[in-house]
Kinemage of the C-alpha trace (Angstrom):
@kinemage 1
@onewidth
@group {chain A} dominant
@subgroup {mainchain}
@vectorlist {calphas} color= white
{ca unk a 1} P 0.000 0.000 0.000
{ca unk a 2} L 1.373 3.340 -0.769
{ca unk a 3} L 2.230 6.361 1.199
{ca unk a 4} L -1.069 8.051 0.449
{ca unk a 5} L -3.336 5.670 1.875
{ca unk a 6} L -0.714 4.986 4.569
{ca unk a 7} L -1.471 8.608 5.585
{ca unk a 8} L -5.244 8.037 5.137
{ca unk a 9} L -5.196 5.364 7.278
{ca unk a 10} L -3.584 7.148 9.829
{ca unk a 11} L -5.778 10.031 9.675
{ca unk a 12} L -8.418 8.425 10.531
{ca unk a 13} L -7.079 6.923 13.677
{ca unk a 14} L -5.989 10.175 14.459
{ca unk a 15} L -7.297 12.327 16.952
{ca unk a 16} L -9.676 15.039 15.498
{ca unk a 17} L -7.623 18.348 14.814
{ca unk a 18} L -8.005 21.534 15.959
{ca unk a 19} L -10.248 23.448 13.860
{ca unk a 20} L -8.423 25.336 10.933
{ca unk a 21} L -5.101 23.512 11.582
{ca unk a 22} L -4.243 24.559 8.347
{ca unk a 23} L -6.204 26.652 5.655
{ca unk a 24} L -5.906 27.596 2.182
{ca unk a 25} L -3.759 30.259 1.432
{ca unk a 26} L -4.743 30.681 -2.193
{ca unk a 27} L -7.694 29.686 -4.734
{ca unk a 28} L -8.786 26.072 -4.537
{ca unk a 29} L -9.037 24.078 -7.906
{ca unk a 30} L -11.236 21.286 -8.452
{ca unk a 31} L -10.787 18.963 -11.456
{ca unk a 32} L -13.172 17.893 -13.025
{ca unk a 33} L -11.993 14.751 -15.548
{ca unk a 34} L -15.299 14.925 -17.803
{ca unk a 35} L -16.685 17.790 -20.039
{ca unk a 36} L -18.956 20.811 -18.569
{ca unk a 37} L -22.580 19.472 -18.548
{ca unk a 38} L -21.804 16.044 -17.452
{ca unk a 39} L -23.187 14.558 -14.270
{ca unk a 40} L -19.015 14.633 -12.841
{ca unk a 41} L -19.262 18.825 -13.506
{ca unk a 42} L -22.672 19.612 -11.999
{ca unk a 43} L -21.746 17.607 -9.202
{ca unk a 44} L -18.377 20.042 -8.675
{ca unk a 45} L -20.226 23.371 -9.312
{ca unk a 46} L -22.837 22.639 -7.153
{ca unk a 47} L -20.052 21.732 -4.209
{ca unk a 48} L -18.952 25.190 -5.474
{ca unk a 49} L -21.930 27.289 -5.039
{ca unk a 50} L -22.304 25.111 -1.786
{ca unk a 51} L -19.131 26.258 -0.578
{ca unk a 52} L -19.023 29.867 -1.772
{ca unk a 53} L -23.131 30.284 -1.083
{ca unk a 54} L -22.475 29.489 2.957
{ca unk a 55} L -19.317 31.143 3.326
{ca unk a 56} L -17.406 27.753 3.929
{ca unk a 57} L -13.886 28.997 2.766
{ca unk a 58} L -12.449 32.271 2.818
{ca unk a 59} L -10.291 31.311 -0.941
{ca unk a 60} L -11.717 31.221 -4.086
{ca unk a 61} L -13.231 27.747 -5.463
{ca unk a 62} L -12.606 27.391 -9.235
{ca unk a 63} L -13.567 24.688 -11.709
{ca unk a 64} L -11.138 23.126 -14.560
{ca unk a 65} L -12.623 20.375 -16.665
{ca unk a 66} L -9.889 18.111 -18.062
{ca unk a 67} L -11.514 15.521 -20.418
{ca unk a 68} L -8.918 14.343 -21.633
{ca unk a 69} L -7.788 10.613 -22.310
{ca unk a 70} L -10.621 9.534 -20.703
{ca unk a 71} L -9.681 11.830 -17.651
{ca unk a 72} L -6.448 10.070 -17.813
{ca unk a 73} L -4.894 13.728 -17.920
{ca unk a 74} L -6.875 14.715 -14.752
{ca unk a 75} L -5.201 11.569 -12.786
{ca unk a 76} L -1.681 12.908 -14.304
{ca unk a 77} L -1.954 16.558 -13.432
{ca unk a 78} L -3.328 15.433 -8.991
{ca unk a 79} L -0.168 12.712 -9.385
{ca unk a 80} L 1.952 15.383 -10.557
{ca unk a 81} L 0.997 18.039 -8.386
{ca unk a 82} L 1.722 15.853 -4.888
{ca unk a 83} L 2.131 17.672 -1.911
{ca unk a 84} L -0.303 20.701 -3.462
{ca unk a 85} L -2.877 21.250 -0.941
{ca unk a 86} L -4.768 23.962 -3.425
{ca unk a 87} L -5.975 20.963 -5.965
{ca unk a 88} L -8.491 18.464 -5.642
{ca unk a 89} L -10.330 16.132 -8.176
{ca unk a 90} L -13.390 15.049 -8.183
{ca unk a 91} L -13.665 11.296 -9.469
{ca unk a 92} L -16.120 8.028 -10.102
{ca unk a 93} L -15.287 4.524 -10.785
{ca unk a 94} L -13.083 6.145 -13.325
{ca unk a 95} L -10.311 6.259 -10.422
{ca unk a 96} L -9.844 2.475 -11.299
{ca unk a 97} L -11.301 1.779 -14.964
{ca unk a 98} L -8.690 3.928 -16.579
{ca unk a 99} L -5.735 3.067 -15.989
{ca unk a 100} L -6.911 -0.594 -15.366
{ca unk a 101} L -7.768 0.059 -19.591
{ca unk a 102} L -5.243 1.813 -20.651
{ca unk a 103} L -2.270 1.053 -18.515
{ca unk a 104} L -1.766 4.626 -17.391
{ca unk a 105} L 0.767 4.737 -15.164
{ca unk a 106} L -0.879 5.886 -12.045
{ca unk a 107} L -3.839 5.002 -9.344
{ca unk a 108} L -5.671 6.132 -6.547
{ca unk a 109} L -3.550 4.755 -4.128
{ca unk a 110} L -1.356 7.675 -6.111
{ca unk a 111} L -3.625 10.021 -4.090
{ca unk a 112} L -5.040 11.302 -0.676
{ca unk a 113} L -8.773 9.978 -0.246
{ca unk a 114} L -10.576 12.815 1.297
{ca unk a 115} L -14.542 11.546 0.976
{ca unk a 116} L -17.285 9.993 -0.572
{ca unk a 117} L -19.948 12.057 -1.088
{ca unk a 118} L -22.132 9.919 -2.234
{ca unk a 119} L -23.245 6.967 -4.740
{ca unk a 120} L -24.693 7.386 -8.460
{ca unk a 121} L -27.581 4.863 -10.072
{ca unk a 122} L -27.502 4.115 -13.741
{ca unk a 123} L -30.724 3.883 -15.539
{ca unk a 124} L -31.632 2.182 -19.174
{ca unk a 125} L -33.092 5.313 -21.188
{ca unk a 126} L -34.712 5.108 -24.615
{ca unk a 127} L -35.906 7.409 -26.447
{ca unk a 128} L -39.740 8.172 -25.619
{ca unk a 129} L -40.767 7.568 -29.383
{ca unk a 130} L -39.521 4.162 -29.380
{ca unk a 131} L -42.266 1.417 -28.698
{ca unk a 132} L -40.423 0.058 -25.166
{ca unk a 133} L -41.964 0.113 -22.316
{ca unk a 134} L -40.046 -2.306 -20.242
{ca unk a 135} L -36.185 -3.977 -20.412
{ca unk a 136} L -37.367 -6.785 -21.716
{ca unk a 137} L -39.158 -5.243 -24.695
{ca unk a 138} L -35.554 -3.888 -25.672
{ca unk a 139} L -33.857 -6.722 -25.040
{ca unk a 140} L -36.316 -8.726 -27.584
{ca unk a 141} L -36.082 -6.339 -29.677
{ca unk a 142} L -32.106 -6.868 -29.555
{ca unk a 143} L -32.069 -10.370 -30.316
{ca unk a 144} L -33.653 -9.928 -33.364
{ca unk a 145} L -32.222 -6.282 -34.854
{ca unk a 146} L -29.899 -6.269 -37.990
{ca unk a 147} L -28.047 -4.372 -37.505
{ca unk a 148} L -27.697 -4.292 -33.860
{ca unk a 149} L -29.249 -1.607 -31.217
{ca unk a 150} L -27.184 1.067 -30.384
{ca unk a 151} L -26.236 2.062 -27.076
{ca unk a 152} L -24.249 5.652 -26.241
{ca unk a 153} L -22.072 6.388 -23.134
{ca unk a 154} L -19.581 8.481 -21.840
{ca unk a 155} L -16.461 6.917 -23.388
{ca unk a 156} L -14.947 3.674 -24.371
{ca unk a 157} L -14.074 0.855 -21.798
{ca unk a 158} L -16.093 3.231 -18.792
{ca unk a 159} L -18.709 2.922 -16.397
{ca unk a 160} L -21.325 3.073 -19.414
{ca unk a 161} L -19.565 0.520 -21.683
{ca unk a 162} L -19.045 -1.345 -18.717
{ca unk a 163} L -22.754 -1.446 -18.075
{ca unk a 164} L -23.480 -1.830 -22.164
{ca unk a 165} L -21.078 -5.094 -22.288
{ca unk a 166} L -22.785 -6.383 -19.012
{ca unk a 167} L -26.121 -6.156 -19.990
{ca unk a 168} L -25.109 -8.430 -23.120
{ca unk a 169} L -23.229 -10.866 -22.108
{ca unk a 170} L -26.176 -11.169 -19.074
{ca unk a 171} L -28.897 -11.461 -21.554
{ca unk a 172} L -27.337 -12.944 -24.645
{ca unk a 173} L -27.618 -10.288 -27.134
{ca unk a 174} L -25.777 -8.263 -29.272
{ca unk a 175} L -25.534 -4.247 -29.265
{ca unk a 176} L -23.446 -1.807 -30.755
{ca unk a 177} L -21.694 0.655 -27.935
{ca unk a 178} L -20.595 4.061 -28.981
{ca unk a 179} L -18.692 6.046 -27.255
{ca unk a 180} L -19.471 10.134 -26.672
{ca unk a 181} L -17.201 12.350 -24.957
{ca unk a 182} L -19.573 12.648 -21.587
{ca unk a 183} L -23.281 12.114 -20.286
{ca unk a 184} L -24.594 15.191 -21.577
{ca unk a 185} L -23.251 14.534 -25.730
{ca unk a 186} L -24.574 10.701 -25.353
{ca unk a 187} L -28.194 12.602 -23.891
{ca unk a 188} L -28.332 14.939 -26.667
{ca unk a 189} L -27.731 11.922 -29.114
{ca unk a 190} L -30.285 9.543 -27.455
{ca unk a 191} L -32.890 12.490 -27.622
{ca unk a 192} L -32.325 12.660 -31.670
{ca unk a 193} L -32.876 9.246 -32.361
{ca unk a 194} L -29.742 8.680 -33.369
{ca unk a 195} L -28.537 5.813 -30.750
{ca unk a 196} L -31.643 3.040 -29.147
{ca unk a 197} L -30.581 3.825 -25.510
{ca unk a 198} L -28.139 4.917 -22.940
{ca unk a 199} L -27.089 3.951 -19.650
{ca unk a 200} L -26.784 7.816 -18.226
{ca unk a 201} L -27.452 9.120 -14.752
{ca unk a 202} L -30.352 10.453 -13.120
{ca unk a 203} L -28.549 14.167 -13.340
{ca unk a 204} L -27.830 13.426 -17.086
{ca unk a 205} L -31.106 13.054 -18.690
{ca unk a 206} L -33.734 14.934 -16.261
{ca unk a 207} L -34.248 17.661 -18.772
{ca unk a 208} L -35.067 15.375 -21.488
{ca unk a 209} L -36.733 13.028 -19.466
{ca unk a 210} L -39.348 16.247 -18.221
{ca unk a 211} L -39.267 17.345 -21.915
{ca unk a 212} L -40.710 14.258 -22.840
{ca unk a 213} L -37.523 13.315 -25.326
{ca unk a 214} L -36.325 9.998 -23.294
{ca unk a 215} L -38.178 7.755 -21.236
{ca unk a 216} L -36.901 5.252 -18.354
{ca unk a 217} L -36.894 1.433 -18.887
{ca unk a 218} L -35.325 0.183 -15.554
{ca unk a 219} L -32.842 1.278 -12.921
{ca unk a 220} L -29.763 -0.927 -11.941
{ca unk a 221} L -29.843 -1.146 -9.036
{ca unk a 222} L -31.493 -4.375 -6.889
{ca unk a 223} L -34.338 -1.989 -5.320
{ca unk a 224} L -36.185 1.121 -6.686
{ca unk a 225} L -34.621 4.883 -5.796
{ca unk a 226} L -36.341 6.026 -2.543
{ca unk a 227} L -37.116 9.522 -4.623
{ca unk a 228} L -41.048 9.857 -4.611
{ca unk a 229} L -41.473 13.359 -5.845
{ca unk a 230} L -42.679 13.513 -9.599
{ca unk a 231} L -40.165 14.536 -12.039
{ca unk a 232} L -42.455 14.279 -14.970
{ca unk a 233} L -46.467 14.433 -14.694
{ca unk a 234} L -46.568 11.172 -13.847
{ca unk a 235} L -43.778 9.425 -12.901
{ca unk a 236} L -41.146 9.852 -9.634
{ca unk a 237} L -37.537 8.292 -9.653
{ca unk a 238} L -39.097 5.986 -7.427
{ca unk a 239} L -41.829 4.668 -10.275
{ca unk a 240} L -38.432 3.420 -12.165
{ca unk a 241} L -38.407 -0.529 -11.689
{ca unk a 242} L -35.140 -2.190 -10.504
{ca unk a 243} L -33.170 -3.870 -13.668
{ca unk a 244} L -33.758 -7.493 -12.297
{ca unk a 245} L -37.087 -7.637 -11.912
{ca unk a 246} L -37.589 -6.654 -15.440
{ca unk a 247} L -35.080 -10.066 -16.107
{ca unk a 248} L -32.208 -7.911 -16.575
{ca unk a 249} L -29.847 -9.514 -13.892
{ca unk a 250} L -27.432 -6.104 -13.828
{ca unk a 251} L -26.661 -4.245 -11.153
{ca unk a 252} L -23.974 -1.048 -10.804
{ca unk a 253} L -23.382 1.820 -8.975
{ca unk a 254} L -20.905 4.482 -9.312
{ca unk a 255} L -18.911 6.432 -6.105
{ca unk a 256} L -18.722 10.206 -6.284
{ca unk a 257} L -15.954 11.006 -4.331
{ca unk a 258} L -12.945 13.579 -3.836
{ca unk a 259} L -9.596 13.325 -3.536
{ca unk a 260} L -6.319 15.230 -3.291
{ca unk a 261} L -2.781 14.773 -4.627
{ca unk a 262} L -0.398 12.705 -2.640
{ca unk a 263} L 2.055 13.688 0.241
{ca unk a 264} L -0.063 16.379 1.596
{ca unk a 265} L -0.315 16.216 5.178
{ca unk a 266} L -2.722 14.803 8.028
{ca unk a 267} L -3.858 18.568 8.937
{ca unk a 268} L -4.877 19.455 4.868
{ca unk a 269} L -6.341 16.062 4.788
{ca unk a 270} L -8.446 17.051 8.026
{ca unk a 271} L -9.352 20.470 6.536
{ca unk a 272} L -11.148 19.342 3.842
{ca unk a 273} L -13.185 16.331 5.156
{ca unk a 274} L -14.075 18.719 7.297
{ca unk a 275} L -14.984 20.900 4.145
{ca unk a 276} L -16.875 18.227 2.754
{ca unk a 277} L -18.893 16.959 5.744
{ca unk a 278} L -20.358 20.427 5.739
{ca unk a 279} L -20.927 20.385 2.110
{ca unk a 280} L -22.975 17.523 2.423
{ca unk a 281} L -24.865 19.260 4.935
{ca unk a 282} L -26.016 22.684 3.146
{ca unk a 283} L -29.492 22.773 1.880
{ca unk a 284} L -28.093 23.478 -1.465
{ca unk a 285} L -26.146 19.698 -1.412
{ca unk a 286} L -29.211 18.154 -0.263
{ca unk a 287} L -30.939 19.522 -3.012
{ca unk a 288} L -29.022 18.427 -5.676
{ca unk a 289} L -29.216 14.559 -3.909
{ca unk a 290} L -32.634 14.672 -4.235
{ca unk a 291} L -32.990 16.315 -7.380
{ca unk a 292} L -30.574 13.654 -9.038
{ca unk a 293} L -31.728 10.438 -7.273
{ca unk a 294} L -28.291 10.399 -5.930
{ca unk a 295} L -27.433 7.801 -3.284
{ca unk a 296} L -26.246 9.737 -0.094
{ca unk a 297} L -23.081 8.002 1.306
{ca unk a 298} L -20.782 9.732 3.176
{ca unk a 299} L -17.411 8.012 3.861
{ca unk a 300} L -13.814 9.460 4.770
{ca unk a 301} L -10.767 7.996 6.381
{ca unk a 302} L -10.777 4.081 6.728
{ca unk a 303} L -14.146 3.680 5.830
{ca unk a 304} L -13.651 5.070 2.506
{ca unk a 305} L -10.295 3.682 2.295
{ca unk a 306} L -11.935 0.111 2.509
{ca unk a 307} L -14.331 1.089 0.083
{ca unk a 308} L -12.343 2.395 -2.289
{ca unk a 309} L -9.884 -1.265 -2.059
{ca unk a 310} L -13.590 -3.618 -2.584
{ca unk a 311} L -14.515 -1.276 -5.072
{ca unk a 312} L -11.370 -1.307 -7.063
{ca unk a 313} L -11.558 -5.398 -6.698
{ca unk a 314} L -15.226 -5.673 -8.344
{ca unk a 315} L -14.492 -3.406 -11.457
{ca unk a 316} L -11.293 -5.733 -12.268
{ca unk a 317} L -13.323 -8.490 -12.050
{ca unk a 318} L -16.323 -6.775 -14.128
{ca unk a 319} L -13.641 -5.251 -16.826
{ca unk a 320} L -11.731 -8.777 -16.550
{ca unk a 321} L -14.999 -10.254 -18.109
{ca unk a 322} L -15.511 -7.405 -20.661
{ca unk a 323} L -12.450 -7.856 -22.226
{ca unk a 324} L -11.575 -4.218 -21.130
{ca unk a 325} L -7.903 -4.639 -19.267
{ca unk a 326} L -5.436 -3.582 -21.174
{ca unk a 327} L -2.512 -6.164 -21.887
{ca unk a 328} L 0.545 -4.617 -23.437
């Protein structure tokens, strides 16, 4: 285990500090590996306005989207920039899929864990003019297509592909993944007709869900969303039925958590779990939960150190199946 989850781990056995052991003494940058409009980026900007809105900081919080390679170049820039407690990153299952892909040299044990803020469902979407009504309707309708449905994600060999790859070899089918550059692109494709469904987040296709452009199959998860307020005029997150009742045996959820670069020390690590707890307690965080059937989960020093290491072991042995770990 390396030096920045050595320091995690004894964090968290720590006694709490003082408060404001250590502060920022300049602007704070969060990284944001995915493109603005994403579920990754409204998840950052609304810890921003969070932060700013309730006075939790006295720096500046700014947002830098760095897309790149997958957010390989995000991962690079917090692994180069070790010991800089002005940067943080804001990541999801991507912390492992990447460079367990594309053999990019560098992993979240590369990095301070500060918390998990909380967990994100994946839902089948189709578009609303299509004739499915359930996941079995598509997945009939899959056995039979020539050529094969479409499906549209954020990326290749990521959480959506992942799910895409899952859902066929589960039910025996074939389907055509393409890759977009982020939830929001693959949303504004689905809602054209031009791909058969996507495996986006709540937070990704609310506005076309409400405009009527999408509709939701299933959810996978093994239980519906506890959500009960309507989104549309008839339906609430909670209406969505759970994946495996519908016969689709897949389940996945995503972490949304934040971390910092390596070598930083117990006292930064401290200030912004701190940070964070409070974060997740603003009206404004709430909010956003709710509003994006988000799974609240808040987890920081061992706890989310043990998560992140059971976590980590799953999606090798998902990706191991897909064919998605890189080999040379």
């Amino acid at each position: 285990m390396r030096v920045a989850v050595k320091a995690a781990i004894a964090a968290a056995l720590l006694p709490a500090a003082p408060a404001h052991a250590w502060e920022p003494t300049k602007p704070i940058e969060i990284i944001v590996p995915f493109p603005p409009g994403g579920s990754s980026d409204q998840m950052a900007r609304t810890i921003q306005g969070a932060i700013q809105k309730n006075n939790l900081v006295k720096q500046p919080v700014i947002i830098v989207n760095k897309p790149a390679a997958a957010g390989g170049e995000a991962m690079l820039d917090i692994q180069k920039s070790a010991g800089d407690p002005h940067k943080l990153i804001t990541t999801s299952s991507g912390i492992y899929m990447t460079p367990l892909a594309t053999k990019l040299p560098v992993s979240w044990k590369d990095f301070t864990p500060v918390a998990m803020l909380a967990q994100d469902e994946f839902v089948l979407w189709v578009n609303a003019a299509k004739p499915y009504t359930t996941a079995k309707d598509f997945l009939e309708a899959a056995k039979t297509a020539a050529p094969p449905l479409k499906t549209g994600g954020n990326g290749s060999k990521r959480e959506d592909h992942l799910i895409s790859v899952t859902m066929e070899q589960t039910a025996g089918v074939k389907i055509t993944y393409v890759p977009y550059q982020g939830g929001g692109p693959s949303s504004v494709q689905l809602a054209g007709g031009h791909i058969d469904a996507n495996m986006n987040n709540p937070a990704e296709e609310i506005a076309n869900w409400r405009s009527g452009a999408v509709k939701p199959l299933c959810v996978f998860s093994p239980k519906p969303m506890v959500y009960t307020q309507k989104v549309t005029a008839d339906m609430a997150w909670s209406d969505i039925p759970p994946c495996p009742s519908q016969g689709l045996n897949v389940t996945y959820q995503m972490l949304r958590g934040m971390f910092m670069p390596g070598k930083v020390t117990p006292e930064q690590q401290a200030y912004y779990v701190d940070l964070f707890r409070k974060v997740a307690e603003t009206p404004d965080w709430k909010a956003y939960v709710e509003r994006n059937a988000l799974v609240p989960d808040f987890r920081s020093g061992q706890g989310f150190v043990d998560f992140l290491v059971e976590d980590e072991r799953k999606h090798k042995d998902l990706m191991g199946k897909a064919g998605f770990i890189a080999t040379n």
